[in-house]
N, C-alpha and C positions, 0 to 999 in steps of 0.2 A: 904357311899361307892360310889367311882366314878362308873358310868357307863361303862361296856369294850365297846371299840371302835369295830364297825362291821367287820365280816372277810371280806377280799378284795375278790374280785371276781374269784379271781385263783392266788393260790402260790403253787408254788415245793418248798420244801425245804429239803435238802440231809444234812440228818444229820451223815454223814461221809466225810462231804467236811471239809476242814483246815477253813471255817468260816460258820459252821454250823447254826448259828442262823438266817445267812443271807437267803432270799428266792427273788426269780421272780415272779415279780407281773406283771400280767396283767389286762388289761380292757377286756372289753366285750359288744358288742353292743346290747346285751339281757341280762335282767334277768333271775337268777333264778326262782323265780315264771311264770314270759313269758314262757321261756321254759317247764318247766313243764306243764304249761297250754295247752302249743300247743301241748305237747308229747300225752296228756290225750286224747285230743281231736283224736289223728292219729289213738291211739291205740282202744278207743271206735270205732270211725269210722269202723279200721281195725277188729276186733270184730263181726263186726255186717253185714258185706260183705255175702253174697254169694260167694262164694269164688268156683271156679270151679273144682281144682284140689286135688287131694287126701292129696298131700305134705301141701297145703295152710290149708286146713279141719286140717290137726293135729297139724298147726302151731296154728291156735285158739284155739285148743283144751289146748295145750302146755302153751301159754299164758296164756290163764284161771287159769289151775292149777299153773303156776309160780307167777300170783297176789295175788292170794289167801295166797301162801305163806308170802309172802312178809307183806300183809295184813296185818296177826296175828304177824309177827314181829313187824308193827309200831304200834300192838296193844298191845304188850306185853310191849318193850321199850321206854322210850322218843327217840328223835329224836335226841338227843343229846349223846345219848350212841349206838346209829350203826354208824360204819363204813364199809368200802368196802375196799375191798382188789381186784388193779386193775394194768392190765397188757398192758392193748389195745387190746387185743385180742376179737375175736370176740365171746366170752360166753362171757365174762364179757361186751360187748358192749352190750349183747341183754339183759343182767341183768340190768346194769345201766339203760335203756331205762325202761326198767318196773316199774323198782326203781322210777324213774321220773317219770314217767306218774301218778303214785299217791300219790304226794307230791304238787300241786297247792293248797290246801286247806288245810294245815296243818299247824296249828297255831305256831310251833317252827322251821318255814320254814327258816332257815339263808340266806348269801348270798350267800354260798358256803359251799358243803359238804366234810366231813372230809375224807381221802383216804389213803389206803397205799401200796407204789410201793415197789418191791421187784426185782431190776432188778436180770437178769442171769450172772453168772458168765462172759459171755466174750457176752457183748450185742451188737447187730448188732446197726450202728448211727440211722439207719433209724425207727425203731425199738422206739429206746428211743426216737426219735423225735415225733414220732404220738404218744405215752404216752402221752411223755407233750402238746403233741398242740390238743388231745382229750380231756384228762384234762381241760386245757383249756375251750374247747368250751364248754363241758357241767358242766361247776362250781363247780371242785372237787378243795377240798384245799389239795394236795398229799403231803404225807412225805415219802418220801424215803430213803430205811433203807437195810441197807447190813449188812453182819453177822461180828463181832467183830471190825467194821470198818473199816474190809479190802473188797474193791470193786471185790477181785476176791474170795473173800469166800462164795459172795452172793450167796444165795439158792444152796449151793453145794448138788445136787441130790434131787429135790424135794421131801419136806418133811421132809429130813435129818436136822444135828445138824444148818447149817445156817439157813434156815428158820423160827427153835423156836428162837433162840438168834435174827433173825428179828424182828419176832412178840413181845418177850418180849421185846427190846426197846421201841419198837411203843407203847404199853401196858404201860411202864414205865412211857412213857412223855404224855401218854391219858388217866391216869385211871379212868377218865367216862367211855370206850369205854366197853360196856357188849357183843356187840353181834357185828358178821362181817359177811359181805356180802362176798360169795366168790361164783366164775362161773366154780366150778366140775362139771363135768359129770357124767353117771353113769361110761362111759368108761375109764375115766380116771384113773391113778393110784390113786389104794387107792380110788375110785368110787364106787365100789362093796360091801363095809361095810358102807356105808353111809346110814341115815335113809331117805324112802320117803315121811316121813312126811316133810324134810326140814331143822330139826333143827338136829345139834349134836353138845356135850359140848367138848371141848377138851380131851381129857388123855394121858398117854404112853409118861408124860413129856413135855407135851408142856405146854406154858403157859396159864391161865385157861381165854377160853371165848366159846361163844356159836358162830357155824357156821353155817352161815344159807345158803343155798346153792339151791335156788330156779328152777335152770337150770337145775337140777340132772337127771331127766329123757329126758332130749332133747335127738336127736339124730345129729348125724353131717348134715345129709341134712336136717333137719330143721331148725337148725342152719343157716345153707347157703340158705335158704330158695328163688328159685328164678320161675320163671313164671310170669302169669298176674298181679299179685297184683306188681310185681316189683321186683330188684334184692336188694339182702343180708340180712339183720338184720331182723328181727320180720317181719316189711313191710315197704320195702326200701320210699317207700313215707312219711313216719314219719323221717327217718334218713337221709335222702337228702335234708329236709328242716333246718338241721339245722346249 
């Protein structure tokens, strides 16, 4: 059996574009493994700080409980059956980053990890541009996927009929993919029935995978997390270096 050839380091590929198979490759002036190496090191670091202010005390606290989550995902699945489900947004930014940070030592570490975009119905350019140029930087290989192949049916009402018919495509052309990374909240719709444990199976007609949703209890100024340690994500000094 031939050997497959390595993922490239970053591709979008929109599989409701008229040459769908096609995607945008780019380079990268870091690895995957590099980055995550460095992520590991920001977050340990940030971790282990004296941290002065009450908001930064629960940002640790937060992280803790989000690795841990994550943890027993990459101990239940191979590495080759999670995916993330990613927007650019800033929960899914503080997830990815977690994600990362403990994947430097993982023996089915590829070049780039598997993703799935779901833009909105009527997406702002700027918007889709820091998707794909985040994508990018941190080495997700993104398929993006709109409901029935119409770009304005995407995710009609979060949740609603476009989103399963996203997910089932995505599902369709991945079925390794067991379990997805996704950045709810508790606050968010449809937040409030989620488990604190982290994990919950699909039902109610979606298509069947486990969501793991590590972020569930953040709060929005945790989230935004800003004072001495630095401004935005987790601990702006780990996200500005990359």
């Amino acid at each position: 059996m031939t050997e497959a050839a390595p993922d490239p380091p970053f591709s979008a590929v929109n599989h409701n574009s008229p040459s769908a198979q096609s995607s945008l490759q780019y380079g990268s002036t870091d690895t995957l493994h590099s980055l995550c190496t460095n992520l590991h090191s920001q977050i340990t670091t940030f971790l282990q700080e004296d941290v002065q202010t009450e908001t930064l005390r629960a940002v640790q606290a937060q992280t803790k409980k989000s690795l841990a989550i994550i943890e027993k995902a990459l101990d239940r699945y191979p590495l080759s059956s999670l995916s993330l489900s990613y927007n650019g947004g800033k929960d899914c930014l503080v997830l990815l980053i977690l994600y990362l940070s403990l994947l430097p030592n993982h023996p089915e570490l590829p070049s780039a990890l598997p993703a799935i975009y779901i833009p909105p119905s009527h997406p702002f350019e700027s918007v889709t541009a820091f998707t794909l140029s985040s994508a990018k930087k941190y080495h997700l290989r993104l398929d993006i996927h709109t409901a029935d192949g119409n770009p304005q049916a995407a995710g009609k009402g979060k949740g609603a009929g476009g989103m399963k018919e996203a997910f089932a495509q995505y599902l369709g052309r991945n079925p390794s993919v067991e379990a997805i990374f996704v950045g709810t909240r508790r606050t968010d719709p449809h937040g409030g029935l989620l488990s604190s444990e982290g994990f919950d199976l699909t039902d109610g007609g979606w298509p069947r995978f486990m969501r793991v949703h590590p972020v569930i209890e953040w709060h929005y100024v945790e989230v935004w997390a800003r004072g001495e340690a630095g401004e935005g994500l987790v601990n702006n000094r780990a996200e500005a270096q990359l």
